[in-house]
N, C-alpha and C positions, 0 to 999 in steps of 0.2 A: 598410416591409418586409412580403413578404409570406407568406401559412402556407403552408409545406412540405409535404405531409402525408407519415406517416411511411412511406408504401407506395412513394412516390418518394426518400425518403432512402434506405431499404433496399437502392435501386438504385444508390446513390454509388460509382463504383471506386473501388475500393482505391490505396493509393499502394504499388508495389511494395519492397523490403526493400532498403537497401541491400548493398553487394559484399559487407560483411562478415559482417548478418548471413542474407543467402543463403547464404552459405558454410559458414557456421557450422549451420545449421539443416537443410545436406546432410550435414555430417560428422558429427553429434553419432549421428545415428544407428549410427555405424560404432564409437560405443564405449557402445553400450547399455546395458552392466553395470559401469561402470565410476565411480566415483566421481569421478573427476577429470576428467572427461570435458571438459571447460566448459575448464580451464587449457589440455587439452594440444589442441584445437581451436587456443585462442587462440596457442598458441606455433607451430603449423604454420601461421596466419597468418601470425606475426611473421616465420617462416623462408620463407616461401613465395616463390619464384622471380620478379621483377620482373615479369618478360611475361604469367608466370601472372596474376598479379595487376591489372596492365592490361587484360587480357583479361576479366576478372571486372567490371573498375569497367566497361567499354567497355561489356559487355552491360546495365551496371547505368543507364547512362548511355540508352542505347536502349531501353530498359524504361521508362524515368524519363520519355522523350519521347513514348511511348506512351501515357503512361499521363494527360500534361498537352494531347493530341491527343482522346482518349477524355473526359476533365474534360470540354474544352471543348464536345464533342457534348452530352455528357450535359447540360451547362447549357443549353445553347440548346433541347433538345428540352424539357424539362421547364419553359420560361421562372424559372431561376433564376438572381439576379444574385451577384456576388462577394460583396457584405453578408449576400444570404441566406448563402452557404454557408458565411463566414466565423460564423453566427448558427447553423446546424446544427452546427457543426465542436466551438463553444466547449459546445454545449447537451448535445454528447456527450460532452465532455470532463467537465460538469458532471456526466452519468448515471452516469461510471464511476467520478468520484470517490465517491456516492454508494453506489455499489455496495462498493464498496473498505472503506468506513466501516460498513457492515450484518454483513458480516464474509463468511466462508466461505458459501457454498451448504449446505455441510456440515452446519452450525452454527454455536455458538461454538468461536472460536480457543482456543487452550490457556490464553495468556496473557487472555482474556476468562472462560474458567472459574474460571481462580485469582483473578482478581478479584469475580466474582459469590459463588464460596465466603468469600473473605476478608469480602466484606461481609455475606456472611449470618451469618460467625461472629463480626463486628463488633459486629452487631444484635444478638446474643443476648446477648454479654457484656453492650453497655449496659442491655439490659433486666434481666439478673440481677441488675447493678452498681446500678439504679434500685429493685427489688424489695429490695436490701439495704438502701439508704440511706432508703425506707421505713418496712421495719421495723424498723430501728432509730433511727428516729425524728430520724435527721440530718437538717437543715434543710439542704437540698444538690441542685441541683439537679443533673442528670445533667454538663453542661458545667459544671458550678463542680468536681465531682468530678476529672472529664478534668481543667481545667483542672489541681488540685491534684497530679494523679497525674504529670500532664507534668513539673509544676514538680519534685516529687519523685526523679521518673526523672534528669533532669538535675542534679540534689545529685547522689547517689547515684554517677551517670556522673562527675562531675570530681574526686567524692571517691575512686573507683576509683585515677582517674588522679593523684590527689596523692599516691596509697599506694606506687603505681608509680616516685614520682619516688624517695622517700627510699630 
């Protein structure tokens, strides 16, 4: 196999949208401020006129031919085989999962704050928990503690719930 470089990927067509979502990506615009925007697109699909609709996939069809006429140049000019591009395809696929897992450009996600803060007020409790069992001289190491406080938690929980039976 051989290396692509990324200045000739960059030049890959695009695979054009299918009927749906072209359609979808022209109307959404016609309900801009709308919360539901996304449902009621999809139901004026569902409702949408047969021939309309054929007409949409027709063109989506001739776009689609175009676009596997367009591949084809594109490979032979740049001497790329099926494997390579099958070997670009998967390596992008690999970038975006990649990306996906880093999180927001933004930042962290919301749900990646609450867990950064959870941990940092994890870390503190164990340390305060380990400065206790210090000084006061319990032979206890921080996990034997947890350990104990689990075990505890869970009495406590079924003894709740035995109070609740009677």
């Amino acid at each position: 196999m051989s290396h692509v470089p990324d200045s000739v990927v960059k030049t890959l067509p695009k695979k054009p949208l299918n009927a749906y979502f072209k359609f979808r990506g022209e109307r959404l615009t016609h309900y801009k401020d709308d919360e539901d925007r996304v449902k009621k697109v999809k139901d004026e699909w569902d409702t949408m006129d047969a021939k309309e609709r054929a007409k949409l996939e027709a063109e989506y069809k001739e776009s689609l031919e175009d676009y596997k006429k367009e591949m084809e140049l594109w490979k032979a000019k740049h001497g790329v085989s099926d494997e390579d591009l099958k070997a670009i395809k998967g390596k992008d696929k690999e970038n975006k999962k990649a990306e996906k897992s880093k999180g927001s450009k933004r930042g962290p996600t919301y749900k990646q704050d609450l867990e950064a803060g959870y941990n940092k007020e994890l870390e503190a409790w164990k340390a305060s928990v380990k400065k206790w069992l210090e000084e006061n001289k319990y032979e206890l190491s921080i996990d034997q503690f947890l350990a104990l406080y689990k075990k505890d938690a869970k009495a406590k929980k079924n003894k709740k719930y035995e109070s609740e039976d009677d």
